[in-house]
C-alpha positions in Angstrom: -28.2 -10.4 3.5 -26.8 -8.3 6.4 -28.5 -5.7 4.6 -31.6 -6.2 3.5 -33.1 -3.0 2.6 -29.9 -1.4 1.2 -30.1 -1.1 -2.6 -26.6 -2.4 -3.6 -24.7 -1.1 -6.8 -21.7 -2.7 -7.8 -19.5 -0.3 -9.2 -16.7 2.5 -8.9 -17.6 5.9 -8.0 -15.6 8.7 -10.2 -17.0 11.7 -9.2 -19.2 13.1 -5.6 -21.1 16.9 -6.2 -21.4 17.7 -3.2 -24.0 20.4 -3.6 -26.6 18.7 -6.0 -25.9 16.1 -3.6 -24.7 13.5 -6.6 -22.7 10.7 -7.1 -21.1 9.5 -10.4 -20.7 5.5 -10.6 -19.2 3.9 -13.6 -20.9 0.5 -13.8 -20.8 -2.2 -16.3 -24.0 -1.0 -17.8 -22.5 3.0 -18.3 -22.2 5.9 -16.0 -25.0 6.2 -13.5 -26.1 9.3 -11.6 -27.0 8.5 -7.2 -28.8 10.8 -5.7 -28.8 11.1 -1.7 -29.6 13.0 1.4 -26.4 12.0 3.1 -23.4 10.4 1.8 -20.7 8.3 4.0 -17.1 8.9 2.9 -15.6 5.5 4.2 -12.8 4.6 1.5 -10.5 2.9 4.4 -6.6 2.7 4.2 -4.0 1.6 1.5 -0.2 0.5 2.1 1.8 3.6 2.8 5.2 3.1 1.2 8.1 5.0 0.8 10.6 6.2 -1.6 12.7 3.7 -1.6 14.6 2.0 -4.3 13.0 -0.9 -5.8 10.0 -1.8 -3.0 7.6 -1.0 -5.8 9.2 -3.5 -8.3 10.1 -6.1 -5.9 8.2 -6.1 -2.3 4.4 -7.7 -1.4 1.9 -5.8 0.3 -0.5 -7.2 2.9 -3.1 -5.1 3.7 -6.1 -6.7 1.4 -7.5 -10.3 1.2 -5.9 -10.8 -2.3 -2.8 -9.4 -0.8 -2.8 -12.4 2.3 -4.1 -15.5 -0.7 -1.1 -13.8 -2.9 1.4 -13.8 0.1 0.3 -17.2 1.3 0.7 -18.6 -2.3 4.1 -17.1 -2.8 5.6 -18.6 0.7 4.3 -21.8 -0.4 6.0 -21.8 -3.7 9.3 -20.7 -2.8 9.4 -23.9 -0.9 9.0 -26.0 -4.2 11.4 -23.5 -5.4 13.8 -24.3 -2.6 13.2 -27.8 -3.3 14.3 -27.9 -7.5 17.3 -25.6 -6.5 20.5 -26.3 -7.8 22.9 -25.6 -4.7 22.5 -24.5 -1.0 23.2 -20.8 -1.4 20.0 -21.0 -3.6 17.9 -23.2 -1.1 18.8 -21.0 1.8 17.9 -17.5 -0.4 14.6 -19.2 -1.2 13.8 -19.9 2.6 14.5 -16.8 3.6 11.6 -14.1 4.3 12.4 -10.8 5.3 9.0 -8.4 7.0 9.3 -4.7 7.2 7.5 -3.5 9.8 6.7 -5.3 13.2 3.6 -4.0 13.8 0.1 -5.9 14.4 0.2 -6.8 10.8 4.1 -7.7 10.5 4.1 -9.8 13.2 1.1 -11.5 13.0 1.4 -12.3 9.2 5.3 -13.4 10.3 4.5 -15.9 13.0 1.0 -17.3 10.8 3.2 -17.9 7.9 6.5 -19.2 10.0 3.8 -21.8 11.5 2.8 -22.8 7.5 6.3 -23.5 6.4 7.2 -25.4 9.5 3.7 -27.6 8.9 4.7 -28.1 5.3 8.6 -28.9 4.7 7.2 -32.1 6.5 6.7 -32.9 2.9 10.4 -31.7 1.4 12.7 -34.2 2.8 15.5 -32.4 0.8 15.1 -29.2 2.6 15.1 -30.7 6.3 19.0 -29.5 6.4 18.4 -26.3 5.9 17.4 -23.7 7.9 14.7 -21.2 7.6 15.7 -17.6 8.1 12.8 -15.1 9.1 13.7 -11.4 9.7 11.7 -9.1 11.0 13.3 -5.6 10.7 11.4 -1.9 12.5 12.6 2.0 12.5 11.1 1.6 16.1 13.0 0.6 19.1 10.9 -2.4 19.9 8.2 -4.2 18.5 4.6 -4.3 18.8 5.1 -0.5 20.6 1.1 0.0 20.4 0.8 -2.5 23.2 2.2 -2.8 26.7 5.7 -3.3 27.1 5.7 -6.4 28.7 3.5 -7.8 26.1 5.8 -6.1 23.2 8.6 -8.0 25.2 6.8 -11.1 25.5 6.4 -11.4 21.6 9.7 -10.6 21.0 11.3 -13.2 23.4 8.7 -16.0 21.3 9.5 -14.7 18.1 13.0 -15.3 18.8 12.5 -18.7 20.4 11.6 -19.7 17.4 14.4 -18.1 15.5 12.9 -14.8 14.1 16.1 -12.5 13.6 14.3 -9.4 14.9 16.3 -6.0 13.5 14.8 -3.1 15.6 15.8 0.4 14.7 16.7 -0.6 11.4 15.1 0.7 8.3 14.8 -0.8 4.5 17.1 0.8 2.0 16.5 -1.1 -1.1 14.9 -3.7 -2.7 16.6 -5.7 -5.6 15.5 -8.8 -7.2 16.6 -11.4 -4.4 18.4 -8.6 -1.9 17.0 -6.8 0.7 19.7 -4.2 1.7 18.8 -2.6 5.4 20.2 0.5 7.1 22.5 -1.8 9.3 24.8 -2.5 6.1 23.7 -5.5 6.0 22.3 -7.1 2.5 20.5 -9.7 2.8 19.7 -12.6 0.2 15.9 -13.1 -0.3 13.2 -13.9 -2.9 10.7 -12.3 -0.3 10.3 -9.2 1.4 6.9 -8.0 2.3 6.2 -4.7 3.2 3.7 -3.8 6.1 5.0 -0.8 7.7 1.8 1.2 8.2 -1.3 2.5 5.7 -2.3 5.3 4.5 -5.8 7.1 3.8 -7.4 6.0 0.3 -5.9 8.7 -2.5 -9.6 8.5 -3.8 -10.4 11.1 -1.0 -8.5 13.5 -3.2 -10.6 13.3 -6.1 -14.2 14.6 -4.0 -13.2 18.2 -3.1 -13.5 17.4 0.8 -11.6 19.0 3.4 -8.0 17.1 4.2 -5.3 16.7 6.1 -1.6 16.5 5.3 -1.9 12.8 5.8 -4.8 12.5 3.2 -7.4 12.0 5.9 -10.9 13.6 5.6 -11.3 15.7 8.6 -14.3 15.3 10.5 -15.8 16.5 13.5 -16.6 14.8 16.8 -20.2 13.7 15.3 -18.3 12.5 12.7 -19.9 15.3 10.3 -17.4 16.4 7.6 -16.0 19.7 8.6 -17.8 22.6 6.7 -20.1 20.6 4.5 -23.7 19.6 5.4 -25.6 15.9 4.9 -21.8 14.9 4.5 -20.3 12.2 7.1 -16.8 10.3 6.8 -15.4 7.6 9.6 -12.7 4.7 9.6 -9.3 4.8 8.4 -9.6 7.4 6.1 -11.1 9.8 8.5 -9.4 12.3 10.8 -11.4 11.8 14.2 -10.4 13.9 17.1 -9.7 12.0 20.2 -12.2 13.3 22.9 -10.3 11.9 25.8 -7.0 12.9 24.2 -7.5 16.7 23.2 -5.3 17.2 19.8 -5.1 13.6 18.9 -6.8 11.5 16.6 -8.4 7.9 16.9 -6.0 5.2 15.1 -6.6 3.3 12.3 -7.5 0.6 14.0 -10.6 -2.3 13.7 -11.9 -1.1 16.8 -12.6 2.3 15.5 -14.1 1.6 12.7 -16.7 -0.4 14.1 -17.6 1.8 17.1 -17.6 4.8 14.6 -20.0 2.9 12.6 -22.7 1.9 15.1 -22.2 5.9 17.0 -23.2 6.8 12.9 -25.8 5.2 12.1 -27.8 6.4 15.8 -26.5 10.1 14.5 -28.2 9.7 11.0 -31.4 8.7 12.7 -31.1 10.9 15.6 -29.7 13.6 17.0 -25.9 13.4 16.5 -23.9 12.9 19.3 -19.7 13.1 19.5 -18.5 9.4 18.9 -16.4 8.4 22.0 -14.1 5.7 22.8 -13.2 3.5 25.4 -10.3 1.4 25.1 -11.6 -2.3 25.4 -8.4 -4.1 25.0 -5.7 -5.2 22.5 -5.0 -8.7 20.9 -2.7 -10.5 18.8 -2.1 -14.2 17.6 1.6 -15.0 17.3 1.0 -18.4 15.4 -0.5 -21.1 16.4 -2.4 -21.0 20.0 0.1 -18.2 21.1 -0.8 -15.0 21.2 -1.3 -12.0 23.6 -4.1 -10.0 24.7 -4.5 -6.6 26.5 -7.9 -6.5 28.6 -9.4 -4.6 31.3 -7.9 -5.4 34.0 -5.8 -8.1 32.5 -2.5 -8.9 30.3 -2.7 -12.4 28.7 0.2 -14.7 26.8 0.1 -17.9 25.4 -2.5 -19.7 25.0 -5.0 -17.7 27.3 -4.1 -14.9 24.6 -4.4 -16.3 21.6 -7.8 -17.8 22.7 -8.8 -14.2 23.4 -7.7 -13.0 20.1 -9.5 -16.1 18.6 -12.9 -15.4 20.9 -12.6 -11.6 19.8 -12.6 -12.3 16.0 -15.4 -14.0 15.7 -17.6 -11.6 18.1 -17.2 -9.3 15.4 -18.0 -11.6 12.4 -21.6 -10.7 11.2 -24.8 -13.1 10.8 -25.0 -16.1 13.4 -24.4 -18.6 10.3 -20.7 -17.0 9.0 -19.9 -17.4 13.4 -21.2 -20.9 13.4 -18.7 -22.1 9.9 -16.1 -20.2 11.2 -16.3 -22.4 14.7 -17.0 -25.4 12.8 -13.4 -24.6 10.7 -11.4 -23.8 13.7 -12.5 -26.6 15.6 -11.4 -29.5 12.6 -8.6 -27.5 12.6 -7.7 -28.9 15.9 -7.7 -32.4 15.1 -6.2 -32.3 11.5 -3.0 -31.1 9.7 -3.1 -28.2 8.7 -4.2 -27.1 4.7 -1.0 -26.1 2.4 -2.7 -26.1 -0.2 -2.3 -23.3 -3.0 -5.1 -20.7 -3.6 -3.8 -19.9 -6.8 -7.1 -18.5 -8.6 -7.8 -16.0 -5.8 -4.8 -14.1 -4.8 -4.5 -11.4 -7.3 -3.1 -7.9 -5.6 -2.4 -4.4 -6.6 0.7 -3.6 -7.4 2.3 -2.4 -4.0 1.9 1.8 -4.1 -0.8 1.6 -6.4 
């Protein structure tokens, strides 16, 4: 237990009164009443989508763990897919995967997934004559734009090493079943197209009568007290935090955040509360298989050296010394040993995209 004298109730909350200072939590046993002395909003991010044609209906979302098992699964079959089809047109539409959005999350899940398919056609002799297509299309003028430049730059030239047609300043129009028509004119054939252009605060914020933004957020003060209200504290990607070292912006969604936010919390609820302030520590990103980039004090890092930071990163902020030691012991027979395509068909199971 990471946790061992929390009281935990599995459940969905449905209601918050903030002056008795109650919850509501539907539970498989009935409604149940909480009572606290302070309550934690921290109801995280969804997908943000868009109004446009179709992406509802026909376009995967990657921002949970069912959503990555679900994506990983789909990938996987459209290569036996690929491999029953009738004629080429149908083989190259199946082996074509088209990512909206080329931030952290777009390309990261892009160049993970292009690594998978290239590990496992080793196993579909019929598809070895033809080619993959992997498109990675952006409303931005460059990818990776949270980073430095020359990292941004650096990612793009791999990416495209490696064949990734990389659309910048293009935008998603539609979404029909096997067509993915982008603001460039061009319509392009597909059974995938995954959407992962940004996230959103968690809608649920709306139903507890706290103080919002225009983006959803719960705004917060520097101590990371909800404006207004008393006993009442919000933080991570749901939160509006002002920027201390920024006057009139706000911290990003980003892991980072959340984590520092948590730790500057829990000293407030037990102390005297203090403004939560950041430091920038660095930035990192894998870009498949021991590539990656990494932005540290001091320090810009690619290849290798990068993705070994990203790697080293992760697991400093995996909890309990047992979950770092499996995690290590995975990676490192990872090393020596093809890599797993199997299916994890009984775990993937997403919300629809938008819900």
């Amino acid at each position: 237990m990471m946790c061992p004298r929390a009281e935990l109730i599995l459940g969905h909350a449905t209601g918050v009164d903030i002056r008795e200072r109650q919850v509501q939590v539907a539970t498989e046993d009935g409604l149940l009443t909480v009572s606290y002395e302070n309550i934690v909003v921290a109801l995280g991010a969804i997908s943000r989508t868009l109004p446009i044609p179709g992406l509802a209906d026909h376009a995967l979302g990657f921002k949970t763990l069912a959503d990555a098992i679900h994506l990983r699964n789909h990938v996987l079959r459209r290569l036996e897919a690929a491999a029953a089809a009738p004629t080429e047109a149908h083989r190259r539409r199946e082996l074509t995967f088209v990512f909206v959005g080329a931030g952290y999350a777009g390309v990261e899940a892009l160049a993970e997934l292009a690594d998978l398919v290239r590990d496992a056609l080793r196993y579909y002799p019929t598809l070895r004559e033809t080619p993959e297509h992997w498109v990675l299309v952006d409303a931005a003028s460059m990818i990776l734009p949270e980073i430095p430049r020359s990292l941004g730059e650096y990612a793009a030239r791999q990416l495209e090493s490696r064949g990734v047609d990389i659309r910048v300043s293009t935008t998603l129009d539609s979404v029909e079943p096997h067509v993915a028509a982008l603001s460039d004119g061009d319509r392009i054939l597909t059974s995938t197209v995954v959407w992962t252009a940004g996230v959103r605060a968690n809608p649920l914020n709306e139903r507890f009568g706290l103080p919002l933004d225009e983006r959803g957020r719960v705004k917060v003060e520097p101590t990371l007290a909800v404006e207004g209200l008393a006993r009442t504290w919000a933080l991570g990607d749901g939160a509006r935090v002002p920027n201390l070292a920024t006057p009139g912006e706000f911290d990003p969604p980003t892991c980072q955040h959340a984590l520092r936010q948590a730790r500057r919390l829990v000293k407030n609820l037990t102390g005297e509360p203090r403004p939560y302030r950041y430091r920038m520590l660095g930035q990192v990103a894998t870009l498949g298989r021991y590539k990656g980039i990494a932005q540290v004090p001091g320090f810009l890092l690619r290849g290798f050296p990068g993705w070994f930071v990203t790697r080293t990163y992760h697991l400093y902020q995996l909890p309990l010394l047992t979950r770092k030691l499996r995690v290590v012991a995975d990676w490192t027979t990872a090393l020596f040993f093809r890599r797993d395509i199997a299916e994890l068909g009984m775990l993937g199971h997403p919300q629809r995209l938008g819900s």
